[in-house]
C-alpha positions in Angstrom: 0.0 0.0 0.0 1.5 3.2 -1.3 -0.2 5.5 1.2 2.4 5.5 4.9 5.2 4.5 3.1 6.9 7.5 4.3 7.4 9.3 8.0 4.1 11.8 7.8 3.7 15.5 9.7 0.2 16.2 10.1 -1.1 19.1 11.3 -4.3 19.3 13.4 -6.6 21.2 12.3 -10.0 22.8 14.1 -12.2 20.7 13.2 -10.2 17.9 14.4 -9.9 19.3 18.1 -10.8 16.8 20.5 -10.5 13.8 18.5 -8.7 10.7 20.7 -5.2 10.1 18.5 -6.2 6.6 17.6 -9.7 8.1 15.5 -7.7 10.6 14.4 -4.8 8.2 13.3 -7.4 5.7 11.8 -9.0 8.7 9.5 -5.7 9.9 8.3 -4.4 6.1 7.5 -7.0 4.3 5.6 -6.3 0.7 5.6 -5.0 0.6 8.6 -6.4 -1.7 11.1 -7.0 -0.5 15.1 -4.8 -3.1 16.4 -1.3 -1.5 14.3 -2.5 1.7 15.4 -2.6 0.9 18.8 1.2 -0.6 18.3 2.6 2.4 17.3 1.1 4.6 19.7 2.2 2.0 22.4 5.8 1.7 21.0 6.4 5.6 21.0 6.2 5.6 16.8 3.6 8.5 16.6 4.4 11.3 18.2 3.1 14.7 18.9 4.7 18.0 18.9 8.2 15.3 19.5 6.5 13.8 22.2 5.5 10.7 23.1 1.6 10.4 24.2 -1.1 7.5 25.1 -3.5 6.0 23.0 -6.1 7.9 25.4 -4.5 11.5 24.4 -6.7 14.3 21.9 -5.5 16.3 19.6 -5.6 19.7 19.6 -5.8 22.4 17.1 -2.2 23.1 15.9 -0.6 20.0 17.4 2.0 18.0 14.8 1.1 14.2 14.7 4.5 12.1 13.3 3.4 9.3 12.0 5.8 6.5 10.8 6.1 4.3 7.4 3.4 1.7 7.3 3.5 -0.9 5.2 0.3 -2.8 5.2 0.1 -6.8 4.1 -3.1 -7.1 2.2 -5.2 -9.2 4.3 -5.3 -6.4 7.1 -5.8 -3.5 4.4 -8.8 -2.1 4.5 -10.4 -3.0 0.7 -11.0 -0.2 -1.5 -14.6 0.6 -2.2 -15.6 -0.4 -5.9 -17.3 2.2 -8.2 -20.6 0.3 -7.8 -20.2 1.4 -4.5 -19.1 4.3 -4.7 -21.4 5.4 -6.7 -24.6 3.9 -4.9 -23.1 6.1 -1.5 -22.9 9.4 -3.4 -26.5 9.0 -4.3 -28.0 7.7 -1.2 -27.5 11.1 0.7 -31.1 11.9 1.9 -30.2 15.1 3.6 -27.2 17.2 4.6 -26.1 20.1 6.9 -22.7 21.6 7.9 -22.3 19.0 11.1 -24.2 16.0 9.6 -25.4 14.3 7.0 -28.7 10.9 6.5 -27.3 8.7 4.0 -30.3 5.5 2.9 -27.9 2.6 3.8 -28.3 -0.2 1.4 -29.5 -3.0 2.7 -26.6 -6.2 3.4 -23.8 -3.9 4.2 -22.4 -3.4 7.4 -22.3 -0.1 9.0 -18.3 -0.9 9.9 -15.9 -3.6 8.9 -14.7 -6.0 11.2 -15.1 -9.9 11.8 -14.7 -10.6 8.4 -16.3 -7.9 6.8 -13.5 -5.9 4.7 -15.4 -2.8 3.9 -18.4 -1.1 5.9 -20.4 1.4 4.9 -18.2 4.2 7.5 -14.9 3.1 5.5 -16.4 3.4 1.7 -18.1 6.6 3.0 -14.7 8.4 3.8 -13.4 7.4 0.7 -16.3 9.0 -0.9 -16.1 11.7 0.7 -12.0 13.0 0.6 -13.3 16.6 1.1 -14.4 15.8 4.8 -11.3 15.2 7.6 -14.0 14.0 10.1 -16.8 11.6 9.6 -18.3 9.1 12.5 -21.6 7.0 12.9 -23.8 8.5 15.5 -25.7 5.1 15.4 -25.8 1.7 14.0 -28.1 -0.2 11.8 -28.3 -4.3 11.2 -26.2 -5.1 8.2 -29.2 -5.9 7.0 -31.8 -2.8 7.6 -31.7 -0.3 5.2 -32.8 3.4 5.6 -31.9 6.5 7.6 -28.9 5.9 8.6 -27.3 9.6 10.9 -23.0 10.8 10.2 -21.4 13.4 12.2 -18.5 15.9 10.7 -16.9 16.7 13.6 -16.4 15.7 17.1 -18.9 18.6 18.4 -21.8 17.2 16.6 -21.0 14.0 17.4 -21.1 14.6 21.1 -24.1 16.5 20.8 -25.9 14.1 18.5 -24.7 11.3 20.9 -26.0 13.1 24.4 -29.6 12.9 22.1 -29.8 10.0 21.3 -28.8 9.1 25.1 -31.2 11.1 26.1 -34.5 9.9 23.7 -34.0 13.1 22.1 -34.4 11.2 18.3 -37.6 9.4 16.6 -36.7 6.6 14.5 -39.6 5.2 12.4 -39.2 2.1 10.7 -41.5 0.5 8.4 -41.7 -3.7 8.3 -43.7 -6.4 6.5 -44.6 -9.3 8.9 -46.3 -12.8 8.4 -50.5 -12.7 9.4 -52.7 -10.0 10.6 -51.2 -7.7 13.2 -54.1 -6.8 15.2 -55.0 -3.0 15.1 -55.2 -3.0 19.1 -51.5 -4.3 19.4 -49.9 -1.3 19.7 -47.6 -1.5 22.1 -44.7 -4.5 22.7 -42.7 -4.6 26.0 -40.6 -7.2 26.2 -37.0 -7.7 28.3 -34.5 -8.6 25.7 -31.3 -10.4 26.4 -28.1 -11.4 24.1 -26.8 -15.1 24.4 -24.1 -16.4 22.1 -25.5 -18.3 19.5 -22.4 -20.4 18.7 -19.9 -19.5 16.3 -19.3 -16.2 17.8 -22.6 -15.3 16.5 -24.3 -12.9 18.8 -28.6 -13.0 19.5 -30.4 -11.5 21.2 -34.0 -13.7 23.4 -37.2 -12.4 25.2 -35.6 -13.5 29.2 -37.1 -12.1 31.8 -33.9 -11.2 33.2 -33.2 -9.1 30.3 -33.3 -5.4 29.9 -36.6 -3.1 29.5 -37.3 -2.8 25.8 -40.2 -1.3 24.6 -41.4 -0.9 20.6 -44.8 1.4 19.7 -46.5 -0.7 16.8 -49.0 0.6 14.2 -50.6 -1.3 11.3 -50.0 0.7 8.3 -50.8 -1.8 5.4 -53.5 -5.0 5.9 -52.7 -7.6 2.9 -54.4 -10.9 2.6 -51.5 -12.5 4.5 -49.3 -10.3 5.7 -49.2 -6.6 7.0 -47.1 -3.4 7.0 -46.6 -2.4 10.0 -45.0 1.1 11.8 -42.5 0.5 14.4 -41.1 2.9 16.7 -38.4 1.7 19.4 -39.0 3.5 22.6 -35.6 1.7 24.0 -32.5 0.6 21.8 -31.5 -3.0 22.0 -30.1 -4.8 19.7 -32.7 -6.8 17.6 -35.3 -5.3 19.2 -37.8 -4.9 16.7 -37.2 -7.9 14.7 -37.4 -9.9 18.5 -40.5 -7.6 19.5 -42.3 -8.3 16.6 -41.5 -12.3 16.6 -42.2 -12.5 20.4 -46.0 -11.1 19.3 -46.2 -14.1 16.4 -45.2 -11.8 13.7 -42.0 -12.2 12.6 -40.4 -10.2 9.9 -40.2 -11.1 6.6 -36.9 -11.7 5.6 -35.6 -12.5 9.0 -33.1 -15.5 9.0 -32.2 -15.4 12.6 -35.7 -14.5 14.2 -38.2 -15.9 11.5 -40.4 -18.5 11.1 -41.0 -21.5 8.5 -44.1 -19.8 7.3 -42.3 -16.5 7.3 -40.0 -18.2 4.6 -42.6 -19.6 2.9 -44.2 -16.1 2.4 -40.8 -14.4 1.8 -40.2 -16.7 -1.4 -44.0 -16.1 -2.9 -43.4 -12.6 -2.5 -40.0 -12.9 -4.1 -38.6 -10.9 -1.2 -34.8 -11.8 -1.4 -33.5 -9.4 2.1 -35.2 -8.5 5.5 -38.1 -6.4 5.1 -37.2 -4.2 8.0 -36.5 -0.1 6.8 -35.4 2.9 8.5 -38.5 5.1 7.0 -37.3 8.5 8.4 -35.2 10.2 11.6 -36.1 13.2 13.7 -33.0 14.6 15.4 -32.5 18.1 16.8 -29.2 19.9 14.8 -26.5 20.1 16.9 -25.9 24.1 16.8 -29.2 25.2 16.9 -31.5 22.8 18.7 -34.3 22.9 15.8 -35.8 19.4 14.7 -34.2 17.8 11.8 -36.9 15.3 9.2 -35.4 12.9 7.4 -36.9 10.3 5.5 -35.6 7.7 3.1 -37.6 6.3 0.4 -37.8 2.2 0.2 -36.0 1.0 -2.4 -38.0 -0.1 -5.2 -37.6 -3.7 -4.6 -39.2 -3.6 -1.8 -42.2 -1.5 -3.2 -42.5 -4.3 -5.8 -43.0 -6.6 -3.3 -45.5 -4.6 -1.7 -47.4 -4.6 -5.3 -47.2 -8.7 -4.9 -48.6 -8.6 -1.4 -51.8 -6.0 -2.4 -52.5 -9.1 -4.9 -52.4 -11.8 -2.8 -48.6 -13.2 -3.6 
């Protein structure tokens, strides 16, 4: 890999304030995974204004980072984003502002890399997008969820955008199609959700009454002969929690290969629904520097509205 070849002098600049050395490290060196980075901080390699500093240190404006040659083998590289890709993330941006931007993640890729995964949707994105030095999920979606999907462009927003989603200050609204008729007076699903290992290192999440509160508003939006489009809101944020929610009621998602059901499967194929039906409809945040409520709302893709078509005639 061409790119840290060479001993680097970077210059922090305001917009990079505050960042922790190893994000800011991981932004400047693309490819280069967290646990080299943590090396060469450890091993006195990087240093900052010709001193040597912790992993735990942030920049600040006007420090100079050193960073040494890298040579990267290609397994560890992170893999460069195609033009398909590319080109699908540049036109996916559903809304931006100076401190953020909604992008409609595609559904089957991952937010991050990791675990196998080369390339996430975080990486591509900053490769997209050269003309930004800062660029951070403020949430996550399931690899396989598409829709609203909320960035921060500097550390501020992030901060802020973080404190409101702590604090409930967001409404996420997602839109699902689930096997059978969701009752109009099942509105409401609370439910303790716990994660258990699967096997294989494959994380899930079970309704377990020693679990933690989780809570999901439900509305029927769609009734088709044999399934229904539904509105989901999750009051909590668990992992899961919609697709477990809405399987603990005896309506499993469409789609849903870890939650779903036999019949669920067998409705999926006559619908020719090849992914989980499961969509991040839109995203109410309030902007960072002015407090004013932010709408966001990302169409479904048309694949999905096709599938909808099929459902209104029965499959």
């Amino acid at each position: 890999m061409a790119e840290g070849q060479e001993v680097q002098f970077i210059e922090v600049s305001e917009s990079q304030q505050g960042q922790r050395i190893d994000n800011f490290l991981r932004t400047r060196l693309k490819g280069a995974p967290k646990s080299l980075i943590y090396r060469i901080v450890r091993k006195g390699e990087v240093r900052v204004n010709k001193k040597r500093i912790k992993a735990d240190y942030r920049v600040q404006t006007g420090d100079v980072v050193r960073v040494p040659p890298l040579r990267l083998a290609p397994e560890s590289a992170v893999k460069e984003a195609s033009e398909s890709l590319r080109n699908l993330l540049a036109g996916s941006v559903v809304i931006e502002g100076p401190d953020w931007l909604v992008i409609n993640k595609p559904s089957g890729l991952a937010v991050h890399g990791g675990s196998g995964v080369k390339i996430g949707l975080i990486e591509a994105l900053r490769q997209v997008r050269e003309d930004l030095d800062f660029l951070e999920l403020v949430h996550r979606l399931d690899r396989d969820t598409s829709g609203c999907l909320l960035l921060a462009k500097n550390r501020e927003s992030l901060l802020s955008l973080n404190t409101a989603l702590r604090e409930r200050r967001m409404e996420k609204g997602y839109l699902a199609l689930v096997q059978g008729r969701w009752p109009a007076r099942r509105d409401y699903v609370s439910a303790r959700l716990e994660r258990y290992d699967a096997g294989n290192g494959e994380r899930r999440v079970r309704v377990d009454d020693n679990g933690k509160v989780s809570r999901t508003r439900f509305a029927v939006r769609e009734t088709f002969p044999k399934v229904t489009l539904i509105e989901a809101e999750p009051v909590t944020g668990r992992t899961h929690q919609i697709r477990v929610h809405a399987a603990h009621a005896g309506h499993a998602l469409l789609g849903d290969d870890k939650y779903g059901s036999a019949e669920g499967a067998r409705l999926a194929r006559s619908l020719r629904l090849d992914r989980l039906f499961l969509h991040a409809l839109t995203l109410t945040f309030p902007d960072p520097k002015t407090g004013r409520p932010v709408q966001a709302r990302a169409p479904l893709e048309p694949g999905l509205e096709k599938v909808l078509e099929r459902a209104r005639h029965g499959g």
